[in-house]
C-alpha positions in Angstrom: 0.0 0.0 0.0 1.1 4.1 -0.2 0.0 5.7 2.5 1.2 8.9 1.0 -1.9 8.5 -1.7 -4.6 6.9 0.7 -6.0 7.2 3.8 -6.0 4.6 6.0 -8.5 3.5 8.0 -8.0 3.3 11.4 -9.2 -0.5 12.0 -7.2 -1.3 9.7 -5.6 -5.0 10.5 -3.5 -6.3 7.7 -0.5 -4.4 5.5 1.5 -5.1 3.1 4.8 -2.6 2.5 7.5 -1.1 0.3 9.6 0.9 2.6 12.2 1.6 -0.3 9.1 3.6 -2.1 6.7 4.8 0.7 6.8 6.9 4.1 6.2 4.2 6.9 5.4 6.9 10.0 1.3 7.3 9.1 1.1 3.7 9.9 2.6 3.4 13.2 -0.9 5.0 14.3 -2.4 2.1 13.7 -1.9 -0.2 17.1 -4.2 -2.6 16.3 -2.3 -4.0 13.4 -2.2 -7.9 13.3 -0.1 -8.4 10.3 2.9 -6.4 8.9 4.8 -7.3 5.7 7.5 -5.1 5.0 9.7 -5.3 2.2 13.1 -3.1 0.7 12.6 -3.9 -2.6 16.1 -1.0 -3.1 18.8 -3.2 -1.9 20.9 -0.4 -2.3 19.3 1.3 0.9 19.3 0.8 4.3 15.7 1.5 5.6 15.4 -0.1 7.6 17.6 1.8 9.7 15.9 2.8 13.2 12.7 1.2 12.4 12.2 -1.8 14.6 11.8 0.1 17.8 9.2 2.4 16.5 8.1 -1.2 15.1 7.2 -2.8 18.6 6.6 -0.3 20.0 3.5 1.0 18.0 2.3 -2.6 17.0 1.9 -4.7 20.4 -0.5 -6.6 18.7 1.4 -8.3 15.7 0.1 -11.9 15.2 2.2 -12.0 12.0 5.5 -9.8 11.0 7.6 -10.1 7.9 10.7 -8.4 7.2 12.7 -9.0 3.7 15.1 -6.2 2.3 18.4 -5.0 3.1 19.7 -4.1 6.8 17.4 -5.9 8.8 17.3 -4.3 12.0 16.3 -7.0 15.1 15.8 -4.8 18.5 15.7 -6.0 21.8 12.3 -5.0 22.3 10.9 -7.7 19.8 10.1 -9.8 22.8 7.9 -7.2 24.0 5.5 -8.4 21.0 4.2 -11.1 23.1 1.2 -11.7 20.7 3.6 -12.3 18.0 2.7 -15.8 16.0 4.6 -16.0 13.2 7.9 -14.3 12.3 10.0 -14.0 8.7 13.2 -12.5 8.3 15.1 -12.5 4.8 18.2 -10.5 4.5 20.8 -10.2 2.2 23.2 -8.4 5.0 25.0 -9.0 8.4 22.1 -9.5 11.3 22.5 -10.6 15.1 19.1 -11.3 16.8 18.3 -10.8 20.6 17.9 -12.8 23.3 14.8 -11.7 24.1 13.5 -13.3 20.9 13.3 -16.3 23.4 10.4 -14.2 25.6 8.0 -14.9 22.2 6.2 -18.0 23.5 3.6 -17.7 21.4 5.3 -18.0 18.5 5.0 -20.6 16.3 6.7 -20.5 12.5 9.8 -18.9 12.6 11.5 -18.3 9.4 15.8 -17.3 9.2 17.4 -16.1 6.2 20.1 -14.9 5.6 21.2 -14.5 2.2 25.1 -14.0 0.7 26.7 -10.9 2.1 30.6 -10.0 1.0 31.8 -9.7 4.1 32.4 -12.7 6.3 29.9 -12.8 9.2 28.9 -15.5 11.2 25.6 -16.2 12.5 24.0 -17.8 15.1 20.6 -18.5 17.1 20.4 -16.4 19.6 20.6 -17.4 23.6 17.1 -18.2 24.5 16.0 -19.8 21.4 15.2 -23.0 23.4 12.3 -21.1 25.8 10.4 -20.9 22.6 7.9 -23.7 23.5 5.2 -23.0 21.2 7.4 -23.2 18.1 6.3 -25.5 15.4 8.1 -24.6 12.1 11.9 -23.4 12.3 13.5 -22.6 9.1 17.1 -21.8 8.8 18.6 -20.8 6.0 22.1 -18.8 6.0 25.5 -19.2 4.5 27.1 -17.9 7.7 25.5 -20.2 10.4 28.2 -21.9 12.4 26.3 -23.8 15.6 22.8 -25.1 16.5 22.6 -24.6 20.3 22.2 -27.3 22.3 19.0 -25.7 24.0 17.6 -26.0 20.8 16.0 -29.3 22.2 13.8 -27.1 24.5 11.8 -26.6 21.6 9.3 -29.1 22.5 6.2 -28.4 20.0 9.0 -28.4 16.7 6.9 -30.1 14.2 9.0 -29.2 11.3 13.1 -28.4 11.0 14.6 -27.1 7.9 18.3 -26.1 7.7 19.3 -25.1 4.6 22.6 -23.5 2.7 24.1 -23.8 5.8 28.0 -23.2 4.7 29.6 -23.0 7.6 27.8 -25.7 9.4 30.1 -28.8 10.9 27.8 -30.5 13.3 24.1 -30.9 14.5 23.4 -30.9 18.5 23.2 -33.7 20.6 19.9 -31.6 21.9 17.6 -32.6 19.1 16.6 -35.9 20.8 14.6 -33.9 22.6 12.7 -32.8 19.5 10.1 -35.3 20.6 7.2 -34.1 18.0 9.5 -33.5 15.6 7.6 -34.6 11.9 10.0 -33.2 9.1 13.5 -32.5 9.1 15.3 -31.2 6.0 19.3 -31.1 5.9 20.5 -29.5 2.5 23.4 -27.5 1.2 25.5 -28.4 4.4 29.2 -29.2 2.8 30.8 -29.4 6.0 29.0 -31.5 7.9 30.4 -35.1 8.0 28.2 -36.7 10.6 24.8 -36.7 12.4 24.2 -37.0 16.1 23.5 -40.3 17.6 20.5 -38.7 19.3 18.6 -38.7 16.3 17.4 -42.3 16.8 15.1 -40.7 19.8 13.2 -39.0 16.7 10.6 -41.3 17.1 7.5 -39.0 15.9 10.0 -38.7 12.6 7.6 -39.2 9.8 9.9 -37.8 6.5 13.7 -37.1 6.5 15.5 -35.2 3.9 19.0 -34.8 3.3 20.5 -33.8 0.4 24.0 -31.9 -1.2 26.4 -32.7 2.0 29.7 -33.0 0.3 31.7 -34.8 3.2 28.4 -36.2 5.1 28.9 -40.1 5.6 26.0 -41.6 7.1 26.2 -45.1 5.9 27.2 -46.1 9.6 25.0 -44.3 10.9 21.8 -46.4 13.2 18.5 -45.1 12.2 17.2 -47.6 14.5 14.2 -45.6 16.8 12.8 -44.0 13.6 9.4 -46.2 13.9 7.4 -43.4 12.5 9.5 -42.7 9.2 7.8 -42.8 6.0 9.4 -41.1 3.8 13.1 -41.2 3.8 15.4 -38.9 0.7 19.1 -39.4 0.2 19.7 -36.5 -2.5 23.2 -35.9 -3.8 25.5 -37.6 -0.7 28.8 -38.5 -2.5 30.1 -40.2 0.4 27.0 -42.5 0.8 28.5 -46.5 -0.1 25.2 -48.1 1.7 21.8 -47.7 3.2 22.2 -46.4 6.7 22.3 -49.3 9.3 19.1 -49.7 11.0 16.2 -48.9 8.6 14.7 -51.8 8.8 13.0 -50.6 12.6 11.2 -48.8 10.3 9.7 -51.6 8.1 6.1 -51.4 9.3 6.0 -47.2 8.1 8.1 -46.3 5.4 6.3 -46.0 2.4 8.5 -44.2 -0.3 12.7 -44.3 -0.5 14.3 -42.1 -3.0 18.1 -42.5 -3.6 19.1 -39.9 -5.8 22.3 -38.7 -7.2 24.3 -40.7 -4.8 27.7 -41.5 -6.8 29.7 -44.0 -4.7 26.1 -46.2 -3.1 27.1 -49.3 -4.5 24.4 -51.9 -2.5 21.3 -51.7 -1.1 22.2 -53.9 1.7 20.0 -57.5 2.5 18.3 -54.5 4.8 15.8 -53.7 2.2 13.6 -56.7 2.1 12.6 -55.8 5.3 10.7 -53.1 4.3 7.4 -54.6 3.7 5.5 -51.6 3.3 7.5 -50.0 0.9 5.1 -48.6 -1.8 7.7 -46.3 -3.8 11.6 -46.5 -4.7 13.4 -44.2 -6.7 16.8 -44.8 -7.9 18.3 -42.3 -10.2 21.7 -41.4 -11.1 23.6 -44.0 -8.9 26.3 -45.0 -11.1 27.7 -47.5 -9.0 24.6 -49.3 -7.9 25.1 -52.5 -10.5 22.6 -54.7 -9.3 19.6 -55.2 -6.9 19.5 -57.2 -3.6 17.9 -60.9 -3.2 15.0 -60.0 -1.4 13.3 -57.4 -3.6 10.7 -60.1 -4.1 9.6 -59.3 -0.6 8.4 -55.9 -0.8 5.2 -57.3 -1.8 3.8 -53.8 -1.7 5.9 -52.2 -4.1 3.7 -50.5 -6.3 6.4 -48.2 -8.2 10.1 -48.6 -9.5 12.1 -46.2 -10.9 15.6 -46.7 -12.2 16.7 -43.7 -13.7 20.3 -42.8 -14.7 21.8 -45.9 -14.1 22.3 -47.4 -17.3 24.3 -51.0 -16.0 21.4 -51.5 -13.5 18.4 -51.2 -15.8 19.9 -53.3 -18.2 20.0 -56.1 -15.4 16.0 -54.9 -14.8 14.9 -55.7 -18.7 12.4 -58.2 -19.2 14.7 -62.0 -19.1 17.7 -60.3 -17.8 19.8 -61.2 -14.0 17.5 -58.8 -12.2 14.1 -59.0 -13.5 12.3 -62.2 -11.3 13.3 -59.7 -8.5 11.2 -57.1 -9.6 8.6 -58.7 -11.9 5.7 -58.2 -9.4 6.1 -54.2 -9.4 3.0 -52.9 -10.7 4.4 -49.9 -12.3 8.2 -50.0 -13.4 10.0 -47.0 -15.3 13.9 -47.7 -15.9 16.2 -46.2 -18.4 14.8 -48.5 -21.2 11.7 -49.2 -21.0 8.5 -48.2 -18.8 5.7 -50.3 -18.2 2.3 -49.9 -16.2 -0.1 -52.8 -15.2 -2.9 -51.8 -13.3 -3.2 -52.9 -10.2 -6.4 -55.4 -9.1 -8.4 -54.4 -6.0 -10.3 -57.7 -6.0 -10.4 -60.5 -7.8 -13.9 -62.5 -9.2 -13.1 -66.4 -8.0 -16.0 -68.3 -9.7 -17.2 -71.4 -7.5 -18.4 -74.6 -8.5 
C-alpha cells in the first residue's frame, strides 16, 4: 500500500509494505495492526535503519511480522511483541538477533534467512532460542551459520526443521533428541557437515527425513534404529553414501517411499531392504555404482512403483529375461532407463465357484 496517496482506516488489521518507495510513519498509528509485511525492494538502501523500535513499540498486537530487504534491523524490544505468532526474516546483510526473541512464547513459525553478504559474518541462534515452546516450524537458511545450540531441544512443540545453505555448518546438537514431536527434518546445502548426532534415533514421531547436497556427510554407519514413525526417507546428492544407513529396517512397518538420488559411490542396497514390507515407492536415479539389486526385492510385496533412472548398467539387469528381472517382476508400475511399463493394479479378484 502508499500511504502517501490513501487514507488509512484506522481499524485497519493487515499491511503489506514497500519501505524503499513509501513513508512508513502514518502507519505506526495504527496499534491494532495484526499483520505487517514489510519489504526493501532498493537493496541499495538501508531502511530499515531505526525502524524496529518504533516497530514494537507502535504494533503490540502483531500476530504476524515479515521483514525482507536489506539491513534488517532486530531490536531488543521484539520480545515485548508477546502476541507475536509468526515471524520472517530474509536478508541479504549482516544481522544478530536478541535474546529476548526467546520471551516470544507464542510463537509458532519462525523463518531465518540470511542470504550472501561480502563480508564474512557469522551467525548464530540467539541465547534463549530453546524457551520458545510453542514453536512449530523453524526454518534456517544462512550461509554464515556456524552452531545449533544445544537448548535448541527445548523446543518441544518443533513439528518441522529445515536447515538449509548452511555453509559453515560442521555439526548438529546432541539436543535434538529432545525434539520429541518432531515430523519433518530437512538437511540441504551443508558441505561441511560429516556426521549426524546419535540422538537422532530418539526422533521417534519422525515421519519424513530429507537430506541432500552434503559433500563430506557419511552416514552409511549411521543407526536409524528408533525412527518407527519414518515414512518417507530422501538421500539426495550424498557423494560419500556407499550403503543404506544401518538400522532402517525398525522402520519396516511405516516407510512408504525411498528415493536414492544422485548418490555417486552407493554401490548396495544392503540384504536391509527386504525388510521393508511396506515399501510402496523406490526411486533410484543417477547411482552409477549401484550394478545390481538385492535378493530380497521379491519381498516388498507392496511395491507399487520402481524407478531406475540414470543408471544405465542396473536397468539393463532390470529388462524383461535379464539377471534382475524375477526380483522385480511383481512391481505394478516400473519406469527404468529402457523401457517403462504400467499394469494396473487389481483391487479384488472375481473367483468363480463350483
Amino acid at each position: 500500500m502508499n500511504p502517501a496517496k490513501k487514507s488509512i482506516p484506522e481499524k485497519l488489521k493487515h499491511v503489506s509494505f514497500d519501505l524503499s518507495s513509501e513513508d512508513p510513519q502514518p502507519l505506526f498509528k495504527l496499534n491494532k495492526l495484526r499483520t505487517f509485511l514489510c519489504f526493501n525492494e532498493n537493496k541499495f538502501t538501508q531502511g530499515y535503519h531505526g525502524l524496529g523500535q518504533t516497530l514494537t513499540s507502535s504494533f503490540r498486537y502483531l500476530r504476524s511480522l515479515q521483514l525482507c530487504g536489506n539491513m534488517v534491523e532486530v531490536p531488543s524490544s521484539i520480545g515485548d511483541l508477546k502476541h507475536l505468532r509468526s515471524f520472517l526474516i530474509d536478508t541479504a546483510c549482516g544481522m544478530t538477533l536478541p535474546s529476548s526473541l526467546g520471551r516470544l512464547l507464542n510463537l509458532q513459525y519462525l523463518h531465518l534467512r540470511v542470504r550472501w553478504f561480502p563480508q564474512v559474518f557469522m551467525f548464530e541462534l540467539p541465547g534463549g532460542i530453546g524457551k520458545l515452546v510453542n514453536l512449530r516450524y523453524l526454518s534456517l537458511y544462512s550461509s554464515f551459520l556456524t552452531c545449533l545450540p544445544d537448548e535448541i531441544g527445548g523446543l518441544i512443540s518443533l513439528q518441522r526443521l529445515r536447515i538449509s545453505i548452511a555453509l559453515q555448518l560442521r555439526s548438529l546438537p546432541e539436543g535434538i533428541q529432545h525434539l520429541s514431536n518432531l515430523r519433518y527434518l530437512e538437511i540441504r546445502g551443508c558441505p561441511l557437515l560429516t556426521s549426524l548426532p546419535s540422538g537422532m534415533r530418539y526422533l521417534t514421531a519422525l515421519e519424513e527425513l530429507y537430506i541432500s547436497t552434503c559433500e563430506t556427510l557419511s552416514i552409511s554407519d549411521f543407526d536409524l534404529q528408533g525412527l518407527t514413525s519414518l515414512r518417507i526417507l530422501t538421500l539426495y546428492d550424498l557423494p560419500e553414501l556407499v550403503s543404506l544407513p544401518q538400522g532402517l529396517q525398525e522402520s519396516a512397518a511405516t516407510l512408504e517411499r525411498l528415493r536414492l538420488v544422485l548418490c555417486s559411490n552407493l554401490t548396495t542396497l544392503s540384504d536391509s531392504l527386504e525388510y521393508l514390507t511396506s515399501l510402496r515407492k523406490l526411486e533410484i536415479c543417477e547411482c552409477r555404482s549401484l550394478l545390481s539389486l538385492p535378493e530380497g526385492m521379491h519381498c516388498l510385496t507392496k511395491l507399487q512403483s520402481l524407478t531406475i533412472k540414470g543408471c544405465p548398467e542396473l536397468s539393463a539387469r532390470c529388462i524383461s529375461g535379464r539377471e534382475d528381472w524375477y526380483k522385480i517382476e511383481h512391481v505394478p508400475e516400473l519406469e527404468t532407463d529402457y523401457e517403462k511399463w504400467y499394469v494396473p493394479y487389481l483391487s479384488h479378484r472375481l473367483v468363480s465357484k463350483h
